[in-house]
C-alpha positions, -999 to +999 in steps of 0.1 A: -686-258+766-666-243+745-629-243+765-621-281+742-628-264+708-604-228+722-578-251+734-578-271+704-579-241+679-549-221+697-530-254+704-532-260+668-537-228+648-526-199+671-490-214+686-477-226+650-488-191+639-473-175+661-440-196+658-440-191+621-440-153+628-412-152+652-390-176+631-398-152+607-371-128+622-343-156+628-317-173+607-323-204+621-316-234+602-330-260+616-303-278+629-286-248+660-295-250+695-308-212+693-323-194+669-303-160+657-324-125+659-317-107+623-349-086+621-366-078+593-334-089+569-355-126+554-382-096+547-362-074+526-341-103+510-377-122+503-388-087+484-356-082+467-353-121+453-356-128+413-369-162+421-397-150+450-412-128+422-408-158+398-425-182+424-452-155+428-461-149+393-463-187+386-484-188+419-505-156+408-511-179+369-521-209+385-545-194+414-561-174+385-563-197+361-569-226+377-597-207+401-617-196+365-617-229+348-620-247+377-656-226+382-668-224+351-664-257+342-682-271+379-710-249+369-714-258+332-712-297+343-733-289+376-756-277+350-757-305+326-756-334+354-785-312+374-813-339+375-826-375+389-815-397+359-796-422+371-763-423+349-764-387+365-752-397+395-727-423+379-711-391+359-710-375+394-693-398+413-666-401+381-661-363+384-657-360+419-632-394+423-602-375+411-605-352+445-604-383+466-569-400+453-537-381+469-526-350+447-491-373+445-506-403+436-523-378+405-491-362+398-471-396+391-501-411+371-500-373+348-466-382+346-474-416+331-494-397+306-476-369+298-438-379+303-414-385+270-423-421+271-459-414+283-496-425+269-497-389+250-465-386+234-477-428+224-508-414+204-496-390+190-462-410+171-490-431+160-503-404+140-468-398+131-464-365+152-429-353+172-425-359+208-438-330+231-421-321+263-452-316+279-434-314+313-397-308+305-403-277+279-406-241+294-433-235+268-458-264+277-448-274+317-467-244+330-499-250+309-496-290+317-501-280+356-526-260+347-541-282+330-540-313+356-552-287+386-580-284+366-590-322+362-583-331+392-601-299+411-631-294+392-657-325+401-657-309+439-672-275+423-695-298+404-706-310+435-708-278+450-728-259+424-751-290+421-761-288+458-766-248+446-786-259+418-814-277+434-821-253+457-837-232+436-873-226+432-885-244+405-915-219+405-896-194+394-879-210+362-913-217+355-922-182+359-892-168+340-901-191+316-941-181+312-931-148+308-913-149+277-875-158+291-849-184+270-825-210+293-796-182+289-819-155+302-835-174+329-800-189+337-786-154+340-813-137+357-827-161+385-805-190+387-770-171+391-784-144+417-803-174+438-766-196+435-746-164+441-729-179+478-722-210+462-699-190+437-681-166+463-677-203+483-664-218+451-645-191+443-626-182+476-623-224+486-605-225+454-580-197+451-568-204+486-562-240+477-541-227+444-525-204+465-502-230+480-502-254+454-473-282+460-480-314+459-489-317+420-461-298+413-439-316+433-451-347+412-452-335+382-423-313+376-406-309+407-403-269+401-390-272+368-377-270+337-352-246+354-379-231+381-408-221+355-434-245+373-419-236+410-449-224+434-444-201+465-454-231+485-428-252+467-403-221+470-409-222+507-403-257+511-370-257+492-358-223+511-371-244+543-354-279+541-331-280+510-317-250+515-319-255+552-327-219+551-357-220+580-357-182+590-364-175+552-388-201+544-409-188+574-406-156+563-420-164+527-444-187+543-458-156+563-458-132+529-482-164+514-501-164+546-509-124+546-515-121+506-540-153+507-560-136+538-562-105+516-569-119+484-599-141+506-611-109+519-612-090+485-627-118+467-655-119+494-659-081+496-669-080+455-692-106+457-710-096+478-712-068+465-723-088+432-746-105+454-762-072+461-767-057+431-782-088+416-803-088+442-818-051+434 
């Protein structure tokens, strides 16, 4: 019964692995007949590259940032859209539409928005402000993608946190509420520990998708102004097929793949561990 699912899984998730890791080693380019053995050298020259640690710290920004605003606001909306009226579920389906369009399709229409000639730069010369580079200055491009992962992600924790939401006992926000507790308190105290596996699913669902952000940087900056906005994911791409650079790109690819296991694992570890100790 369960031989379709195995061959399915190692056909598509164990071979590719396992490919990815022995490329890893090569200098292949894409294009020879044979694959050359070099060892651990796309290793140490991954380690020992400006623009890895570049790509990572821009990663590391955007996972972290994007993974706390993403949260925060899904739960305060969650919160606010958490009951039967009926432009409740209009507001819901608004919030969560973003997720559904392609992450290019997004990026170009941000562009529309944000680029020199775009609908911001518009309003604001009507007020009789400059220009802003939102996406060609060093100083605003980073916080731009930041900001357009966090429109386009966050409707999905909304929906998330709302399924958490009405699972709890509505007994015992009555209770909390008899004996003496405010919305803050009973929030904190009974809703939070009761919604506690929605979070670590939230939390980890998120940073793993920010891990190997591409396509909305691809759209919107395309790595730049000069690298600032370039991703690991994009970074691997590039070293991949631009740079037809294949033996790297897996190699950086498998660095990626082993952080973002850990980082999953960590995150999971301390919450429950959260879990727990709300729990007592």
């Amino acid at each position: 019964m369960a031989a379709p699912a195995v061959v399915l899984f190692t056909a598509m998730m164990v071979v590719p692995l396992l490919l990815l890791l022995y490329l890893s080693f090569t200098d292949w380019d894409g294009y020879s007949p044979e694959p050359g053995w070099v060892g651990s050298a796309n290793y140490v020259r991954a380690f020992g590259d400006p623009e890895v640690r570049h790509a990572a710290f821009v990663t590391i920004v955007i996972a972290v940032a994007g993974t706390v605003g993403q949260n925060v606001l899904g739960l305060g909306f969650a919160v606010l859209l958490n009951g039967s009226a009926r432009a409740n579920a209009f507001f819901r389906a608004v919030l969560f539409y973003p997720h559904v369009i392609s992450a290019l399709v997004i990026g170009y229409l941000w562009v529309a928005i944000l680029g020199p000639e775009g609908a911001a730069n518009a309003v604001l010369s009507t007020f009789g402000a400059a220009d802003t580079p939102f996406l060609s200055d060093p100083t605003f491009a980073l916080a731009s993608v930041v900001a357009v992962i966090l429109w386009t992600g966050f409707g999905v924790n909304v929906v998330l946190y709302l399924a958490g939401l009405q699972t709890v006992p509505a007994s015992l926000i009555e209770a909390a509420r008899v004996d003496g507790a405010g919305r803050w308190q009973t929030f904190r105290a009974v809703t939070v520990p009761l919604i506690a596996p929605v979070v670590t699913l939230n939390i980890v669902l998120v940073l793993i998708q920010l891990l190997r952000t591409y396509d909305l940087v691809r759209a919107l900056t395309a790595g730049g102004p000069a690298g600032r906005t370039q991703t690991m994911a994009y970074l691997i791409l590039a070293s991949s097929f631009d740079r037809a650079a294949l033996g790297l790109g897996a190699a950086q690819a498998v660095m990626l793949l082993v952080v973002s296991a850990a980082v999953a694992l960590l995150v999971i570890g301390l919450r429950r561990r959260a879990e727990q100790a709300a729990l007592l």
